[in-house]
C-alpha positions in Angstrom: 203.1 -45.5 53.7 199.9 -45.2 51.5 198.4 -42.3 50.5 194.6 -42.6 50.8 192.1 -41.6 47.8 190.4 -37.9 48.4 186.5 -37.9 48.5 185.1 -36.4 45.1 181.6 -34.8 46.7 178.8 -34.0 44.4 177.3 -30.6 44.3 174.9 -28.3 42.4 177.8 -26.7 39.9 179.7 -30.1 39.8 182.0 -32.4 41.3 184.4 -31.1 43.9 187.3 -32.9 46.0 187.1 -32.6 49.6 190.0 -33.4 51.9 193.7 -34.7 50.7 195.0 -37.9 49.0 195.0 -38.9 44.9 192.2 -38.7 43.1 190.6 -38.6 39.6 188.4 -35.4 38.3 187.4 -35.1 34.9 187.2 -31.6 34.1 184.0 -31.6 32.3 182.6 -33.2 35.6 184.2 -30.6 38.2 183.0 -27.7 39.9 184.3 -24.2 38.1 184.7 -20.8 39.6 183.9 -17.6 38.0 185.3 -14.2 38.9 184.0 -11.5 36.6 187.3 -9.4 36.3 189.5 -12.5 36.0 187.4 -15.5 34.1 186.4 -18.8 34.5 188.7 -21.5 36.3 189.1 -25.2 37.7 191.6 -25.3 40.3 190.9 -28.9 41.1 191.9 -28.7 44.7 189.9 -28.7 47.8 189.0 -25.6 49.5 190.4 -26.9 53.0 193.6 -28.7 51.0 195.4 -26.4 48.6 198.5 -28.5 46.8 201.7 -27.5 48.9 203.9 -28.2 46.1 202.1 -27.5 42.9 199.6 -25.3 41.2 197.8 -26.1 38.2 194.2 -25.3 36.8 192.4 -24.6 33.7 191.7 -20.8 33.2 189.5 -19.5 30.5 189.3 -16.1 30.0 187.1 -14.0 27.1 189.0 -11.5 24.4 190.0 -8.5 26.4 190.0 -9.9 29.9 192.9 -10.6 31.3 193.7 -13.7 34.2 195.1 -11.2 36.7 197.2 -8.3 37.2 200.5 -8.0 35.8 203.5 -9.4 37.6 206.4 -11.6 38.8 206.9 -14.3 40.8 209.3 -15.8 43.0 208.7 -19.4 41.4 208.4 -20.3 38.1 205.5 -20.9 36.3 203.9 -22.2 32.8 201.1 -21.6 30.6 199.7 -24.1 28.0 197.0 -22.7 25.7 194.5 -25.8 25.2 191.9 -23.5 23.2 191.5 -20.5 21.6 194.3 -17.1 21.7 195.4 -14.9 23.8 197.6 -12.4 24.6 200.8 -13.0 26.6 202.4 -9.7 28.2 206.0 -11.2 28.9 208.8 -8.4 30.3 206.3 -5.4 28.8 206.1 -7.4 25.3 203.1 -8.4 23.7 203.0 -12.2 22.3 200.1 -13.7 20.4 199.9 -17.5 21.7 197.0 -19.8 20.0 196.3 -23.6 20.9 199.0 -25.6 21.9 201.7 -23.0 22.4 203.1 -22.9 25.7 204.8 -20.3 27.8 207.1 -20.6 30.4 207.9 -17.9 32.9 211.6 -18.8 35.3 211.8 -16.9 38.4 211.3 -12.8 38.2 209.5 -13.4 34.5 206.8 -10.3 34.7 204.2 -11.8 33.1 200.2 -11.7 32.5 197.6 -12.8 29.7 195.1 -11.4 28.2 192.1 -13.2 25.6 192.2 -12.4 22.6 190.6 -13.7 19.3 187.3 -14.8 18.3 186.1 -16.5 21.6 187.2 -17.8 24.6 190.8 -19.1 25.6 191.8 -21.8 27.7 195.0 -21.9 29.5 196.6 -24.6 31.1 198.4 -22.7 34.3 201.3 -24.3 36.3 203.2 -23.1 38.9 205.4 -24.3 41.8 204.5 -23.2 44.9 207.3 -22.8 47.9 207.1 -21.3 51.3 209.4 -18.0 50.6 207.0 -17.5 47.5 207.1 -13.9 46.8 205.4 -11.6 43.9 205.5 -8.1 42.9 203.0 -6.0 40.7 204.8 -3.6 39.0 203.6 -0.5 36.6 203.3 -1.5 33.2 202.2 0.4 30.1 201.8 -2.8 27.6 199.6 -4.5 30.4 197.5 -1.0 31.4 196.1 -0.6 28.0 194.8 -4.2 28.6 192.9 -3.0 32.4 195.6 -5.9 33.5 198.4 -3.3 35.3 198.4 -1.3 38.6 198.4 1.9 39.3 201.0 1.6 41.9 203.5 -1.0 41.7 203.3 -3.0 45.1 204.2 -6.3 46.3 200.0 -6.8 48.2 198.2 -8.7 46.3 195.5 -7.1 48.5 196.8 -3.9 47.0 197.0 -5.4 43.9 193.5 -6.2 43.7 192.1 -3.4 45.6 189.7 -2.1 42.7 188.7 -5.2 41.2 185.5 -7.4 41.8 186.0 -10.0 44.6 182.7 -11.7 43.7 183.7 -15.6 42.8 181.0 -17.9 42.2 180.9 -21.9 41.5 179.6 -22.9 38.2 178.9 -26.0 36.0 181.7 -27.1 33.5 181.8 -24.4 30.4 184.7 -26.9 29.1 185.7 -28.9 27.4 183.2 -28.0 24.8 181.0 -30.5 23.6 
């Protein structure tokens, strides 16, 4: 059986796939999001056909803001800095990762990061994605003096998120630079 090509569609902010099937998207051509607590992302997928299997995007987030809140995941997950440094908050430790170091998060790994540096970072993020997927925020002291913990560990990411700013926006390419 062949698996048919996904429409690219063209919009104000950028290029954006609509429906399933393969496809090619260059990033500096693709429709971005923009959250103001969590960054700037591509997620590459359509809105109306999220990738069962697999999650990847390119995340760039400012010194001092973090991706997220602080957690752990049922699946595993990876994290290739392209650009820039950051801040990795692995198991309540503090890691400084700069361009091409890569972290890698098995099962249960509590994990968030945070940008650091001079300007912005930009993060490769993988993850598998299964249908028992579960995560869990927990309290943590490394990640609350980076604004990226809760106050009350919980496994809702509704909870989770409760106080942050749900506002996400589509916006033209901010990378690659250049």
């Amino acid at each position: 059986m062949a698996v048919h090509e996904a429409k690219i569609k063209e919009t104000e902010t950028g290029k954006v796939v609509a429906g399933e099937g393969w496809f090619v998207l260059n990033l500096s051509e693709a429709s971005w999001r923009r959250n103001p607590d969590q960054g700037i992302w591509c997620a590459f997928e359509a809105d109306d056909a999220r990738f069962g299997q697999y999650g990847v995007n390119v995340h760039i987030i400012e010194p001092g803001q973090p991706n997220g809140r602080y957690h752990s995941e049922s699946d595993q997950e990876g994290f290739l800095v392209l650009a820039g440094e950051c801040i990795a908050i692995v198991e309540g430790e503090e890691r400084r990762l700069r361009q091409w170091d890569y972290l890698h998060c098995p099962p249960g790994t509590e994990h968030i990061l945070v940008g650091a540096g001079d300007g912005p970072c930009a993060v490769l993020m993988t993850g598998a994605r299964s249908p028992a997927k579960r995560i869990h925020y927990p309290v943590n002291a490394a990640a609350a003096k980076h604004g990226a913990s809760v106050a009350k560990a919980t496994d809702s990411p509704r909870e989770a998120y409760a106080d942050c700013d749900h506002t996400v926006e589509q916006v033209p390419p901010p990378w690659p630079p250049g």
